[in-house]
MIZA-747428 format. One line per field, with one value per atom (N, C-alpha, C): residue number from 1; y, z, x. Coordinates in Angstrom, 2 decimals. Example, Ala and Ser with C-alpha at 12.3 -4.5 7.8 and 13.67 -1.06 7.14 Angstrom:
BEGIN
k: (1	1	1	2	2	2)
py: (-5.69	-4.50	-3.30	-2.25	-1.06	0.03)
pz: (7.80	7.80	7.80	7.08	7.14	7.87)
px: (13.19	12.30	13.20	12.85	13.67	12.90)
This chain:
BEGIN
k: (1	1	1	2	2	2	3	3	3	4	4	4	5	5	5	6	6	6	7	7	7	8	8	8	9	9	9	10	10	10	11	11	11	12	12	12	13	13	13	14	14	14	15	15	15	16	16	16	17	17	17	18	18	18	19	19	19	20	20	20	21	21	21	22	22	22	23	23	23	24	24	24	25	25	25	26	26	26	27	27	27	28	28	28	29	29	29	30	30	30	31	31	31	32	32	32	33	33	33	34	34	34	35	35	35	36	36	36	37	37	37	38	38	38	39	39	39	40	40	40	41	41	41	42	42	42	43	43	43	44	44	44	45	45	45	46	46	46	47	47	47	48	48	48	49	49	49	50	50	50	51	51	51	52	52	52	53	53	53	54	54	54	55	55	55	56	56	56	57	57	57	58	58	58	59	59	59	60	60	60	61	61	61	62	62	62	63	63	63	64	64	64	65	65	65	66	66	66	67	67	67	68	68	68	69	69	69	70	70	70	71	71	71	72	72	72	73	73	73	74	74	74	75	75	75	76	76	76	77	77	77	78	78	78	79	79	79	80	80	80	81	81	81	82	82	82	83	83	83	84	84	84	85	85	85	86	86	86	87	87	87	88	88	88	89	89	89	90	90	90	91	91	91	92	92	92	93	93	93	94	94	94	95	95	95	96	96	96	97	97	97	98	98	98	99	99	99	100	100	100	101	101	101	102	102	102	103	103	103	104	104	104	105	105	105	106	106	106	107	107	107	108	108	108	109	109	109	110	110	110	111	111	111	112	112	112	113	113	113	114	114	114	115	115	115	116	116	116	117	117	117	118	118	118	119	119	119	120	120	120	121	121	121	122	122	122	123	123	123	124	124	124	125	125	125	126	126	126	127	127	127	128	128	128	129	129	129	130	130	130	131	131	131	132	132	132	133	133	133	134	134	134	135	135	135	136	136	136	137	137	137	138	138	138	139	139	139	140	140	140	141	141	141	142	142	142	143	143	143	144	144	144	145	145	145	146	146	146	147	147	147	148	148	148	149	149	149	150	150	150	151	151	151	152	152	152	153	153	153	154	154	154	155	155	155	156	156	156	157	157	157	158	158	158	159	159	159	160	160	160	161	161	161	162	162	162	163	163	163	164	164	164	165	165	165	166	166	166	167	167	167	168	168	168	169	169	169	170	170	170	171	171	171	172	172	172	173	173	173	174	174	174	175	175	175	176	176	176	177	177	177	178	178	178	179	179	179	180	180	180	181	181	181	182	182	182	183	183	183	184	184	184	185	185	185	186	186	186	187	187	187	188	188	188	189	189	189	190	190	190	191	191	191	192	192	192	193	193	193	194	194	194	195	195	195	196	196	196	197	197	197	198	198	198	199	199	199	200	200	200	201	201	201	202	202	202	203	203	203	204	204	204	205	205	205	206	206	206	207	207	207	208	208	208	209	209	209	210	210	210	211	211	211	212	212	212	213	213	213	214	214	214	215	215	215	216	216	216	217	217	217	218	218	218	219	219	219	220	220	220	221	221	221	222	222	222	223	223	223	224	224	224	225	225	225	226	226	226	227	227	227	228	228	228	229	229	229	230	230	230	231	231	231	232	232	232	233	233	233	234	234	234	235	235	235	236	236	236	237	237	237	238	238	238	239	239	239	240	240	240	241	241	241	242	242	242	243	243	243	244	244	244	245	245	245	246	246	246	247	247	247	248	248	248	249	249	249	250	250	250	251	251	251	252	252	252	253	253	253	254	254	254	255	255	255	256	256	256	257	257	257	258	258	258	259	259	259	260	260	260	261	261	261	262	262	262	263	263	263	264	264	264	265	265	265	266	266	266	267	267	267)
py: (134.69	136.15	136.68	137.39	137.88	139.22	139.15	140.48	141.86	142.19	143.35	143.89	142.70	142.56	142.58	142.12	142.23	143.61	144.52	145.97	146.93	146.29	147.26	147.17	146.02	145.55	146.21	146.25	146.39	147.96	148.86	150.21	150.55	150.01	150.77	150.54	149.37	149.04	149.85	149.74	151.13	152.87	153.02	154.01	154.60	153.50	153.60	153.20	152.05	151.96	152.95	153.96	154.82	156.23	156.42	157.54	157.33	158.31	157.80	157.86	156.61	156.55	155.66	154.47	153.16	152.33	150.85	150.38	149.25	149.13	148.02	148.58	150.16	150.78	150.40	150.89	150.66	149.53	148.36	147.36	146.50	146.63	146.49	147.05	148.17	148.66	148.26	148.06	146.99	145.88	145.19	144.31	144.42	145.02	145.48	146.18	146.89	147.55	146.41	145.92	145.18	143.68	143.06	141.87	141.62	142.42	142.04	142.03	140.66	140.18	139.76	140.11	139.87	138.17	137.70	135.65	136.24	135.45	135.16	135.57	134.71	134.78	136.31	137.22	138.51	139.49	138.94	139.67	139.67	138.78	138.76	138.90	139.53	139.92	141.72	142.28	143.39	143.84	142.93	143.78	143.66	142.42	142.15	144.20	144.19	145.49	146.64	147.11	148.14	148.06	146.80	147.01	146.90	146.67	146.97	148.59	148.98	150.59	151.49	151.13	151.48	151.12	150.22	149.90	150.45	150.73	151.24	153.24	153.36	154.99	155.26	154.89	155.43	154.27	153.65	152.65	153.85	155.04	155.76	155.67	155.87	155.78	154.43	153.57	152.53	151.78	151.91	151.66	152.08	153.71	154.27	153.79	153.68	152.74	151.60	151.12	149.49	149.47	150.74	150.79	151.08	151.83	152.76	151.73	150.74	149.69	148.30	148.24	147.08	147.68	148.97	149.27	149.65	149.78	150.24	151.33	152.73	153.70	154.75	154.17	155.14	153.61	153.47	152.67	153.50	154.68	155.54	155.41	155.70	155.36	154.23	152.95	151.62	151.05	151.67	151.44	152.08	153.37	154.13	152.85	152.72	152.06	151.03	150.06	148.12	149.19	149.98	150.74	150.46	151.03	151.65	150.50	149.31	147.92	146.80	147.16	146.17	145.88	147.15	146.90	146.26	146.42	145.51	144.47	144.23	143.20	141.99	142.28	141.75	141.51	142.62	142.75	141.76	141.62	141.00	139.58	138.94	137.87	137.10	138.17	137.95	137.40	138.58	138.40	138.36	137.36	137.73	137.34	136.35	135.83	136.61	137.80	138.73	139.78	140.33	141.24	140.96	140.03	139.16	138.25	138.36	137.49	138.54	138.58	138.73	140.77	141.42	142.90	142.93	142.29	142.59	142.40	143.24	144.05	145.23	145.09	146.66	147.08	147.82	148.32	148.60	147.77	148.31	149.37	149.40	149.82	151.38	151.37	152.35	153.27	152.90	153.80	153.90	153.65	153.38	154.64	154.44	155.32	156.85	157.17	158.24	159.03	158.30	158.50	158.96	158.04	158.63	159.85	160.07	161.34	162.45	162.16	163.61	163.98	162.80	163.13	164.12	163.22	164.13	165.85	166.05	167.19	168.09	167.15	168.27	168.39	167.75	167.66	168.81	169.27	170.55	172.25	171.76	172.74	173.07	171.72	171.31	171.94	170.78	170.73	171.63	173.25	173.40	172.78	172.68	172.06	172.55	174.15	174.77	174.72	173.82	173.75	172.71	172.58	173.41	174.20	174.03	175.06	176.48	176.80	178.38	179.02	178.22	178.20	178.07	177.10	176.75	175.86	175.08	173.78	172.15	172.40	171.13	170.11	168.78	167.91	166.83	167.02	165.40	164.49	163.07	161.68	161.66	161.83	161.15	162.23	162.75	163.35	163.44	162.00	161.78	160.41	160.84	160.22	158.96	157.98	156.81	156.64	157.78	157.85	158.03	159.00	159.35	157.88	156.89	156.08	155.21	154.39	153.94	154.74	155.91	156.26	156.10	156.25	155.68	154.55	153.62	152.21	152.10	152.55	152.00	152.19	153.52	154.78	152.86	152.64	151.24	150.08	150.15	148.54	148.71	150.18	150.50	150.45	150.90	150.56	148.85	148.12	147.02	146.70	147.55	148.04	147.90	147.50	147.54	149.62	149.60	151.18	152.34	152.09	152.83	153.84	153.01	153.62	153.75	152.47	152.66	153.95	154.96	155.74	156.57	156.68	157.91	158.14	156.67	157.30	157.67	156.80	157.18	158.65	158.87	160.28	161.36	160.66	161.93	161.93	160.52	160.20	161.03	160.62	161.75	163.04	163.60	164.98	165.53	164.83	165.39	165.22	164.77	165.06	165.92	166.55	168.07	167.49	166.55	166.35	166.84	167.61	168.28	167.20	167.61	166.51	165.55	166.49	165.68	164.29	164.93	163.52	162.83	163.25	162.45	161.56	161.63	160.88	159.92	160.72	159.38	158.40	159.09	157.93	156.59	157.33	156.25	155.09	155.69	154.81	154.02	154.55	153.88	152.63	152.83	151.58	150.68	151.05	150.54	149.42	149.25	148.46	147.07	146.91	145.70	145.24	145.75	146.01	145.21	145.70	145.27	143.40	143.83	142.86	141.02	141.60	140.87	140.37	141.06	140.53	139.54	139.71	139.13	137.94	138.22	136.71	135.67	136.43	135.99	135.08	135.64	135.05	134.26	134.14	133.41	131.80	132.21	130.53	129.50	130.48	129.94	128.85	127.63	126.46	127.54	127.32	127.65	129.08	130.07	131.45	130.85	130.38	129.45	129.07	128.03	127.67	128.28	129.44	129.84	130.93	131.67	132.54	131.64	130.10	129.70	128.89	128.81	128.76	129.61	131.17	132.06	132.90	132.28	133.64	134.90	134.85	135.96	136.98	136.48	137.75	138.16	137.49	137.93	139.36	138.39	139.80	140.64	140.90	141.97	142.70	141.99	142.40	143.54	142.64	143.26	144.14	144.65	145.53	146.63	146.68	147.85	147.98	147.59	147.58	148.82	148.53	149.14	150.23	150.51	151.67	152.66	151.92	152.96	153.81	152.84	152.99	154.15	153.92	154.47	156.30	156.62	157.81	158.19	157.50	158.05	158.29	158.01	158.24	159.32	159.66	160.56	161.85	162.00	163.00	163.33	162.29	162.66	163.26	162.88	163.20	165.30	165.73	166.46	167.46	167.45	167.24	167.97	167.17	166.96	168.15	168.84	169.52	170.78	171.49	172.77	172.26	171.01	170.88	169.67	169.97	168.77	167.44	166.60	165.70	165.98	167.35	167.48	166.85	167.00	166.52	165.08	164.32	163.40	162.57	163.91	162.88	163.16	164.20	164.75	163.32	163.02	161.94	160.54	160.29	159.16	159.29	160.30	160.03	160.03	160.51	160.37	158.85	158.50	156.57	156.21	156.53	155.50	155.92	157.13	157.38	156.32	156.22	155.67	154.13	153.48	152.34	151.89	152.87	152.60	152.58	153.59	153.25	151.96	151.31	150.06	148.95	148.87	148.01	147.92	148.78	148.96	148.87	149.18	148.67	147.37)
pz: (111.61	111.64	113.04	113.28	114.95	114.81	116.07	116.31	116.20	115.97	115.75	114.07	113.05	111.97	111.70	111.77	112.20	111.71	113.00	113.59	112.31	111.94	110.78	109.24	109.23	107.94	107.71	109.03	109.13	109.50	109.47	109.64	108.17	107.74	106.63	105.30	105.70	104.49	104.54	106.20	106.59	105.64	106.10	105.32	104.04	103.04	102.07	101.17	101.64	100.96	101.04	101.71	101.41	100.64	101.19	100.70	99.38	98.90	97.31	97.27	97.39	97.52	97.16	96.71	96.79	97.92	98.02	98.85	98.63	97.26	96.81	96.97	96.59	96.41	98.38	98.76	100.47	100.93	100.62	100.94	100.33	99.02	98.93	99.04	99.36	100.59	101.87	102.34	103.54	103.46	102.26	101.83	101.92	100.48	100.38	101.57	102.40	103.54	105.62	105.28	106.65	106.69	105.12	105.32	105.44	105.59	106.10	104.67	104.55	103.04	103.86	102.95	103.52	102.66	103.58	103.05	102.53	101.95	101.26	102.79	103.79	105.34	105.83	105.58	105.82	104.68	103.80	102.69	103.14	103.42	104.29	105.03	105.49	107.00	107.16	105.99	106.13	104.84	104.38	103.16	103.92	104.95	106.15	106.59	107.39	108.25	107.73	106.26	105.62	104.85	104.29	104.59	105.77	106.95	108.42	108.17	108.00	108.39	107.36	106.41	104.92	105.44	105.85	106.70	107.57	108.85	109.92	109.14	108.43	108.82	107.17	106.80	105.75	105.89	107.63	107.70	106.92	107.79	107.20	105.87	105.12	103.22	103.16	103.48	102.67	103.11	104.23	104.89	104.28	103.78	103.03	101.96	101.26	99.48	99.48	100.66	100.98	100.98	102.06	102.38	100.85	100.35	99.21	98.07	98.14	97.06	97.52	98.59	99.04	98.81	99.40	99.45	97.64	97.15	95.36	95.72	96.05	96.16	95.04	95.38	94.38	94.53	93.15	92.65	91.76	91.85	90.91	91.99	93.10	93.57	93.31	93.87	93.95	92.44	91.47	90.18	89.29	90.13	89.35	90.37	91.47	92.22	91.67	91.29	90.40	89.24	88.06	86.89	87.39	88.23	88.60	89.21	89.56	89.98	89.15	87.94	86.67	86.07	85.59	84.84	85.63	86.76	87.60	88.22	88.03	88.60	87.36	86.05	84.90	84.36	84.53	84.25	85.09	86.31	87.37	87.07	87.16	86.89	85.63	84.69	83.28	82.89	83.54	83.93	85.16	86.05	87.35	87.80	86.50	86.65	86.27	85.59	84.70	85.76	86.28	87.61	88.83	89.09	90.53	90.59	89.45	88.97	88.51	86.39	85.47	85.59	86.40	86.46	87.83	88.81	89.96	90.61	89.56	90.00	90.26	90.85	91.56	90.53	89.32	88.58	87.54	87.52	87.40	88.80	89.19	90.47	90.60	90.29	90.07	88.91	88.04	86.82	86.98	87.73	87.71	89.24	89.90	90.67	90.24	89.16	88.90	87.88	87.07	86.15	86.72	87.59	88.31	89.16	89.63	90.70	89.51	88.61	87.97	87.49	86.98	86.70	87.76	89.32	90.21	90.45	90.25	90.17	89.00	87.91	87.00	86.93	87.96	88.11	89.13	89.97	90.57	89.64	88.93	87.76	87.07	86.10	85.44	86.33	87.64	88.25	89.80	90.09	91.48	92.62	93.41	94.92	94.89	94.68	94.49	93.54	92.51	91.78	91.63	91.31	90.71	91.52	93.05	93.99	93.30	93.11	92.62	91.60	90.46	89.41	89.55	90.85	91.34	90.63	90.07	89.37	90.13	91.46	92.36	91.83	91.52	90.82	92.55	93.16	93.96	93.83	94.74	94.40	93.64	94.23	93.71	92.13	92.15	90.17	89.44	89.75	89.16	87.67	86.76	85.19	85.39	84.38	84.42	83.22	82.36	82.05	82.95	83.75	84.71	85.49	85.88	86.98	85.78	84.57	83.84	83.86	83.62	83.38	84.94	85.74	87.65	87.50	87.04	87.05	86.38	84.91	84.11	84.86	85.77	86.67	87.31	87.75	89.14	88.68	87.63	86.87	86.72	86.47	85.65	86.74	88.20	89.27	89.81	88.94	89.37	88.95	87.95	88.13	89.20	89.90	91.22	90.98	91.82	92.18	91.44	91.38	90.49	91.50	93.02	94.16	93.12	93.77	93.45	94.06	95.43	95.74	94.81	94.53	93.50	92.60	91.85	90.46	90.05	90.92	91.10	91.27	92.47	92.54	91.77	90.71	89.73	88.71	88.53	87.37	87.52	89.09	89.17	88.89	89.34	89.43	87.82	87.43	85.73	84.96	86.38	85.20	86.15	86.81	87.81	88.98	89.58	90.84	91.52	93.36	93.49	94.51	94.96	95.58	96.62	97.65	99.06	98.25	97.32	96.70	95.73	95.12	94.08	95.19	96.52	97.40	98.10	98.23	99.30	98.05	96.54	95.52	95.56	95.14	95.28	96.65	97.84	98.94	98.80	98.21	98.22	97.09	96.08	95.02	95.86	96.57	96.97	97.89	98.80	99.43	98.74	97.56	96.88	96.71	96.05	95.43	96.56	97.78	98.45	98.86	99.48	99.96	98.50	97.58	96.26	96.47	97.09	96.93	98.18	99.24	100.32	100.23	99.56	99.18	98.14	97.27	96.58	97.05	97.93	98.48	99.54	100.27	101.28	100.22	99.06	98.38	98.08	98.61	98.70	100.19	99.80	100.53	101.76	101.29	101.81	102.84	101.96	103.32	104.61	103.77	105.50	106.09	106.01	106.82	108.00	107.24	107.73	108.82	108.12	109.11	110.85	110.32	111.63	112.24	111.91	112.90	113.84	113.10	114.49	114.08	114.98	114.87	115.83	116.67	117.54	117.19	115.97	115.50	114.52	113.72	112.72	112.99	113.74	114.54	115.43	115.53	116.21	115.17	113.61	112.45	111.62	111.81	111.69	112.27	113.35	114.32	113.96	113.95	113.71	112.27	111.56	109.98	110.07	110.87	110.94	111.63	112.30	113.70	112.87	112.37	111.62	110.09	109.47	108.40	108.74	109.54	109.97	110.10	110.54	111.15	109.76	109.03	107.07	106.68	106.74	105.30	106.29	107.19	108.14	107.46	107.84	107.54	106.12	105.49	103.84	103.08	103.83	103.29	104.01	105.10	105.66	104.70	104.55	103.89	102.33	101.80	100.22	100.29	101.47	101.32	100.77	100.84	100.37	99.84	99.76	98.92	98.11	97.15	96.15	95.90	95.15	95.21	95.01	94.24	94.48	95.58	96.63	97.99	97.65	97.70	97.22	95.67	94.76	94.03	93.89	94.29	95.05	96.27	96.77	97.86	96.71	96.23	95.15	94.39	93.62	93.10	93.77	94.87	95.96	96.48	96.31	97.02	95.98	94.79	93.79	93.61	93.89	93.79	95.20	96.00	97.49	96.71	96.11	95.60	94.67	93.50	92.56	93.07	94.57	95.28	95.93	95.96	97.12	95.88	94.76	94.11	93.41	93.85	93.34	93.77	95.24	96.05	96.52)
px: (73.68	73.91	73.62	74.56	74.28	73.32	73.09	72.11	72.55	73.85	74.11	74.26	74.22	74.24	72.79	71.99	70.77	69.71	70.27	70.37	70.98	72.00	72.48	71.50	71.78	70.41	69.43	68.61	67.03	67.32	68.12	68.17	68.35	69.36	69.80	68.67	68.39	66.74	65.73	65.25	64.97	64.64	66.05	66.57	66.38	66.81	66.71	66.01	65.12	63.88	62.86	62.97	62.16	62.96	63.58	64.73	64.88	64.98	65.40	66.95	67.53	69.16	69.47	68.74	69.08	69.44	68.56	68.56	69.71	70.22	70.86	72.40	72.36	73.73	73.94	73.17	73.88	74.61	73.07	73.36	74.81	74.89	76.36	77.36	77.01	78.60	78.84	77.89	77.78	78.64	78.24	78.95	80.44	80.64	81.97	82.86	81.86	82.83	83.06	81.91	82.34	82.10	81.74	80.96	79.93	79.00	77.62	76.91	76.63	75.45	74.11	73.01	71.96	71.81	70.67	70.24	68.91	68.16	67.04	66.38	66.35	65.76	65.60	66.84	66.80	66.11	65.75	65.17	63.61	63.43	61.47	61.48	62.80	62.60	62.46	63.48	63.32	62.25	61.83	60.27	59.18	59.07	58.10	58.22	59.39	59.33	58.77	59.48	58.94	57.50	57.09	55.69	55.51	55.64	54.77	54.69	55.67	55.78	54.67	54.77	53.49	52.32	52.18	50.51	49.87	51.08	50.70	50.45	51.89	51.40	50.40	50.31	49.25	47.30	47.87	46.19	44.92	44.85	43.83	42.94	44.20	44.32	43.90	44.65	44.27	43.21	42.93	41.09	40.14	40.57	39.51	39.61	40.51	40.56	39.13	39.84	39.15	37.53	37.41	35.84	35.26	35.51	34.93	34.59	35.83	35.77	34.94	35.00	33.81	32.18	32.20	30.85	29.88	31.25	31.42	31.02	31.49	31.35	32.10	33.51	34.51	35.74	35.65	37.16	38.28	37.96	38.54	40.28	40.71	42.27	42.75	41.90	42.19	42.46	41.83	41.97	43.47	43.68	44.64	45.94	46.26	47.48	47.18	46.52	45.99	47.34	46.99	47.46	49.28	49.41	50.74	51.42	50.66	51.33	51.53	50.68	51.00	52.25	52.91	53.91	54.90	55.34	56.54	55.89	54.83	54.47	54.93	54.33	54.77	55.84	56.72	58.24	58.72	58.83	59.10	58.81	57.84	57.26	58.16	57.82	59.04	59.90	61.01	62.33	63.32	62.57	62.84	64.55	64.83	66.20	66.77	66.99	67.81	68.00	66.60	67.16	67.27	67.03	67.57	69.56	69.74	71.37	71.76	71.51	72.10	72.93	71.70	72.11	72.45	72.28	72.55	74.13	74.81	76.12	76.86	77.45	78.43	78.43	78.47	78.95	77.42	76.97	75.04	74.84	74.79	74.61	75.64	76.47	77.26	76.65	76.24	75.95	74.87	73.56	72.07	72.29	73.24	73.54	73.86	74.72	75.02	73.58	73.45	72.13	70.99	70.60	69.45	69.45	71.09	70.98	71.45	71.81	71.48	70.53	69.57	67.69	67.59	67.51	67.06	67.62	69.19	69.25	68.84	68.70	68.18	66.72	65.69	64.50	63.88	65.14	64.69	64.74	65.19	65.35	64.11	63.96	62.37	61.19	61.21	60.00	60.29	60.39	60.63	59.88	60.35	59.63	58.34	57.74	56.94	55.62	56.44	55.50	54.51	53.78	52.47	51.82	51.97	51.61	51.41	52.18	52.38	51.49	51.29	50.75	49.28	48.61	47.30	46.54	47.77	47.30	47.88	47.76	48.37	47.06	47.83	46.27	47.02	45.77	45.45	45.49	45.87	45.57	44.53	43.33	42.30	42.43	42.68	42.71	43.58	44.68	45.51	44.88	45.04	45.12	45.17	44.77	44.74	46.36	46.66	48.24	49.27	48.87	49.90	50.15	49.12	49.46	50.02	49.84	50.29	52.33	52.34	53.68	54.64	53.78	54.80	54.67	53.95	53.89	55.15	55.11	56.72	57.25	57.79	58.65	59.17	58.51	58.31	59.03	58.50	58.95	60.74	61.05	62.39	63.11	62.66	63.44	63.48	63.54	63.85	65.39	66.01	67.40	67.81	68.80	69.62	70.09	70.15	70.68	69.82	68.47	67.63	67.17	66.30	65.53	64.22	62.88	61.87	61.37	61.28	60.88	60.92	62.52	62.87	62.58	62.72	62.12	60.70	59.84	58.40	58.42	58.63	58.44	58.72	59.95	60.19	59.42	58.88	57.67	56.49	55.89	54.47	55.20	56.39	56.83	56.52	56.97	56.73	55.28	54.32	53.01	51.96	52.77	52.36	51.82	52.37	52.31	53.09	52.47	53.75	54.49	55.40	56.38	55.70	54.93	54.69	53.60	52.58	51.49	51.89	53.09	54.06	54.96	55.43	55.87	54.90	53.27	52.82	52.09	52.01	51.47	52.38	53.99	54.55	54.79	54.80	54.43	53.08	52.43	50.92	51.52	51.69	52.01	52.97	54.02	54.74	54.29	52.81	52.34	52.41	51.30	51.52	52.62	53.81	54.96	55.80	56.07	56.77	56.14	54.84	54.05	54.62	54.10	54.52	55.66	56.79	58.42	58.45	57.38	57.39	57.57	56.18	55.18	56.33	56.52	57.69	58.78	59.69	61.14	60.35	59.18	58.73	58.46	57.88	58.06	59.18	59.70	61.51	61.76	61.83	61.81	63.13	64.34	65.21	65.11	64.43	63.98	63.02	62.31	61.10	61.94	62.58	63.33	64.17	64.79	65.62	65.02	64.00	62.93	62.64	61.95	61.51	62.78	63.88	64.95	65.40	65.41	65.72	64.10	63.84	62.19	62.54	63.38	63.72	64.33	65.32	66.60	64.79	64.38	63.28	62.57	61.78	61.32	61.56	63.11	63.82	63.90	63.97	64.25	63.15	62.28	61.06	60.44	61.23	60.25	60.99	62.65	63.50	62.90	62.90	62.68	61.50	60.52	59.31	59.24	59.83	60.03	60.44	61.75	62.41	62.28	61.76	60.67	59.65	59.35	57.73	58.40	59.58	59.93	60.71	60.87	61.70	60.58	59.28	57.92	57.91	57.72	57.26	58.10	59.50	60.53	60.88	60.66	60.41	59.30	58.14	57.25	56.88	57.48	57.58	58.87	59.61	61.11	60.35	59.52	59.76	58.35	57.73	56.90	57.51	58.66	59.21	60.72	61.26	62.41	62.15	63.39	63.35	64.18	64.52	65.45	66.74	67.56	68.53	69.36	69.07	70.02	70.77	69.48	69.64	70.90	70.35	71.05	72.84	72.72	74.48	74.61	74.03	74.09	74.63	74.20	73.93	75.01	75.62	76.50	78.23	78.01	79.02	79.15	77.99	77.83	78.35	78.58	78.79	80.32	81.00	82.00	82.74	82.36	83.03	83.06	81.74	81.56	82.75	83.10	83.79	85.08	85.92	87.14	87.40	85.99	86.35	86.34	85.97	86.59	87.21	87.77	89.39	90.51	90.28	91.02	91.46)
């Protein structure tokens, strides 16, 4: 794979692994529109990047998790994100052949596409950007439910659907148990650490990805660095973004991808 293929990959993963848009709907238009398939090799290359980018901009948070839980001070966060990483961790483990093969098609992807972006538009309705702000019932990380993290955990597991967007649906999960958008966005980035890290670890036991990683270590971590750069400036603008608006945008975005999706294979 050349370096300008590369560049497109590790942007658009980028992108949309944090965005709630789907990272799978892109990536196979990519496909479908210029050729560009990602290898097992490029898959740890760009979950490498976007966890880099989760590490670096939330170090604060998760230092403090760390300290609090070594010193046994407060396990009350570290306990609720363990909650919210179970169920896909399990699901996953499970059935890893069913959503890695058996669903992972254009046409899953198309309908997991339209479904979810009308949740989201009808979720600005339900839940305004505003709210619970308004009302003066905004509940914090740290006083988020040991149900609530149980119900983003399912939220997590269910985005292992191709064209679901783990960001998204998380976030609409906390959204509905009065979280307001910006801490219903950095919860789900926070779960998302293990989550990703897990898929790392995962495709790296794959005889065939090693390999292929320490043959070009140069495109890798060209891979890895855009992955991360760019990553790092989406949690940034989303999380900024989702402070006074809602997912609407988005899921008008989403069902337009799936409309462009459903012309190209048809064509």
């Amino acid at each position: 794979m050349i370096l300008i293929e590369i560049l497109i990959l590790a942007v658009t993963q980028a992108l949309t692994e944090f965005l709630p848009v789907s990272s799978s709907g892109h990536l196979l238009a990519l496909d479908e529109v210029a050729g560009i398939d990602s290898s097992l090799a490029i898959d740890v290359m760009l979950h490498v990047g976007t966890l880099l980018a989760l590490v670096i901009y939330f170090w604060p948070k998760l230092f403090e998790i760390a300290k609090n839980v070594l010193s046994g001070r407060d396990y009350k966060l570290f306990t609720l994100l363990v909650i919210s990483t179970i169920p896909a961790a399990v699901v996953g483990f499970l059935f890893n052949d069913f959503f890695s093969e058996d669903v992972r098609h254009v046409e899953v992807v198309i309908v997991m596409l339209v479904l979810v972006g009308l949740l989201f538009i009808a979720s600005d309705r339900l839940f305004p950007p505003k709210f619970p702000q308004k009302k003066g019932k905004e509940i914090k990380l740290s006083q988020i439910s040991k149900k609530t993290a149980l119900i983003v955990g399912v939220a997590q597991a269910a985005a292992l659907i191709p064209g679901t967007s783990r960001s998204g649906i998380t976030i609409l999960a906390g959204r509905s148990q009065g979280l307001d958008n910006r801490n219903a966005a950095e919860y789900s980035f926070l779960i998302g650490v293990p989550v990703i890290f897990g898929a790392s670890v995962q495709t790296l036991l794959d005889d065939e990805a090693r390999a292929a990683v320490t043959d070009d270590l140069a495109l890798t971590v060209v891979g890895i660095l855009t992955a991360a750069i760019v990553g790092l400036g989406v949690v940034h603008w989303l999380l900024k973004y989702l402070k006074s608006h809602g997912l609407a945008i988005f899921g008008y975005y989403r069902i337009a991808l799936a409309l462009v999706l459903l012309l190209l294979i048809n064509i």
